[in-house]
N, C-alpha and C positions, 0 to 999 in steps of 0.2 A: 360153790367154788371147788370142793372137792371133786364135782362133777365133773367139770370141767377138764381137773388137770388130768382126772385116769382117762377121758377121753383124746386129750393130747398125747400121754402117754403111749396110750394103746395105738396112736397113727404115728406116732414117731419109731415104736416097734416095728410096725408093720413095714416101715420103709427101709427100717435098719435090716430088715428079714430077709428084704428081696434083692436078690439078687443079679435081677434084670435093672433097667432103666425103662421109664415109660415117659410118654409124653403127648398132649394134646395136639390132633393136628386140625386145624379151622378145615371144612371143607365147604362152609357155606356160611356167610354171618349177615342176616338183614332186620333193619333198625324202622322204626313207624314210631313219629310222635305226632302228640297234639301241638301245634307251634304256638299255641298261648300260652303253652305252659313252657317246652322245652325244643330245641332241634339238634341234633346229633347225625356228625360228618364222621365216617368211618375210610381209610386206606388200607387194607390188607399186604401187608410188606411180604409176608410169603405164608407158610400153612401155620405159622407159630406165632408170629408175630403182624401189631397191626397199630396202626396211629385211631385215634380217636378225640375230636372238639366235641364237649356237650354247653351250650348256651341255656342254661336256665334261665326265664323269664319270669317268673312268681315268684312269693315266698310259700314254701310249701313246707307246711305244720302237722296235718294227721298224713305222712305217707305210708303207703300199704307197697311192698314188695311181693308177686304172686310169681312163684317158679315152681315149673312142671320140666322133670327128666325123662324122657323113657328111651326106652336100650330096645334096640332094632338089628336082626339078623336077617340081612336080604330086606325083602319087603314084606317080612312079617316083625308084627309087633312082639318081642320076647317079655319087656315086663316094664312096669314105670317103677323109676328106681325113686323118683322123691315127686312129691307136689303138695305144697304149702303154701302159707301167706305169713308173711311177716310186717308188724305195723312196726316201722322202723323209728317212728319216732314218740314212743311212748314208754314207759318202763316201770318196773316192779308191776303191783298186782293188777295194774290194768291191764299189762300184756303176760299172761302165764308164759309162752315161750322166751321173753327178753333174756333171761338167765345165760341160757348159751347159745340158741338160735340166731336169735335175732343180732348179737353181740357181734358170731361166728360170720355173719352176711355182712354187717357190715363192715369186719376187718378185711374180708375179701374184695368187697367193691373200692374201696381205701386202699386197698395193695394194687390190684387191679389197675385205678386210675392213677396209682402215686399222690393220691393225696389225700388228707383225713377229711372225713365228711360225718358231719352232727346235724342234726334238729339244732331250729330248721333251717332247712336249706334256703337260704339266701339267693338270690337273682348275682349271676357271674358266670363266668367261662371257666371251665374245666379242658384242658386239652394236656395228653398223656402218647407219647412216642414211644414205639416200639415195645407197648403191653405185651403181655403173654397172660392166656389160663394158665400154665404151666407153674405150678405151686407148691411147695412142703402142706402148705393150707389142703391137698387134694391127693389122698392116696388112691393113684391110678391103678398101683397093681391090683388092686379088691377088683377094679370094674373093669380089667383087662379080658378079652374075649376075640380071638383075631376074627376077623372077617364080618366084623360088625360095627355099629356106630350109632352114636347119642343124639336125638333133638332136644334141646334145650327150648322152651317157651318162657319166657319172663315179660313182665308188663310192671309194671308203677304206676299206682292209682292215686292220686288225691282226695282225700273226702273231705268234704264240700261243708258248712256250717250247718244247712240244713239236711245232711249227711247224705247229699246226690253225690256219688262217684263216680270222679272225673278220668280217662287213662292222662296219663301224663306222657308214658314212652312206652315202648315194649322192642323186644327181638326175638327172633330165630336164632338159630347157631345149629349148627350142624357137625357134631366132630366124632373123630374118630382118638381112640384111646391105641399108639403103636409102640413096641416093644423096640428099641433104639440100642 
């Protein structure tokens, strides 16, 4: 817990520090699920903002959240800023990250879609107007760099009783981090 809060601390600093304004702009968002598990309708309303329906179909108990960042100048690769796995629906010492990773993923997808989401997930619709990355959750100015831009790779996996792992959904995203 203390972990936590000097790391909230330390990004609420950071925000307070700077003295630009930053902001995600979408320049590419594409969605692939398995439809026995899940299908997801995406609108892009403009570079910030975008509507989203996810239909979940299963009840889904062990999920695995897998997100890879890398940070791109032109068409060369400059560095991958994050790539992880998070099992989102298990906690304490079965998952050593739950403490603030796993926690931290899913208060963002929960803000993200506007709505709180627990283990496990339940079969229903999920549908969220006019989302934004755009978050206090995300200090942009650390990964501001003009003339460049982020791929985002995320997928959700289901693991299976006999522990075959299933995707459930994944996306691309494609953004750029600009100084406003």
């Amino acid at each position: 817990m203390k972990t936590l809060l000097l790391f909230c601390i330390f990004f609420k600093w950071i925000l307070v520090k700077s003295k630009n304004h930053y902001e995600i702009h979408v320049t590419d968002l594409k969605f692939n699920t398995n439809s026995k598990y899940a299908v997801v309708y995406k609108f892009q309303r403009n570079l910030t903002h975008f509507d989203i329906d996810i239909g979940i179909n299963h009840v889904l108990t062990r999920t695995v959240f897998s997100i890879g960042i890398t940070h791109f100048e032109g068409r060369r690769r400059k560095a991958n800023i994050f790539n992880r796995n998070f099992s989102l629906c298990q906690t304490g010492a079965e998952n050593n990250m739950w403490h603030f990773s796993a926690a931290y993923i899913s208060a963002a997808l929960s803000m993200l879609l506007n709505q709180q989401l627990s283990c496990p997930f339940t079969p229903r619709n999920i549908s969220t107007r006019s989302a934004s990355f755009n978050s206090d959750l995300l200090p942009l100015s650390m990964f501001y760099s003009a003339k460049s831009y982020y791929i985002t790779n995320a997928s959700f996996f289901e693991i299976l009783k006999n522990n075959v792992v299933e995707k459930i959904a994944g996306y691309v995203l494609r953004m750029e981090i600009v100084k406003v």
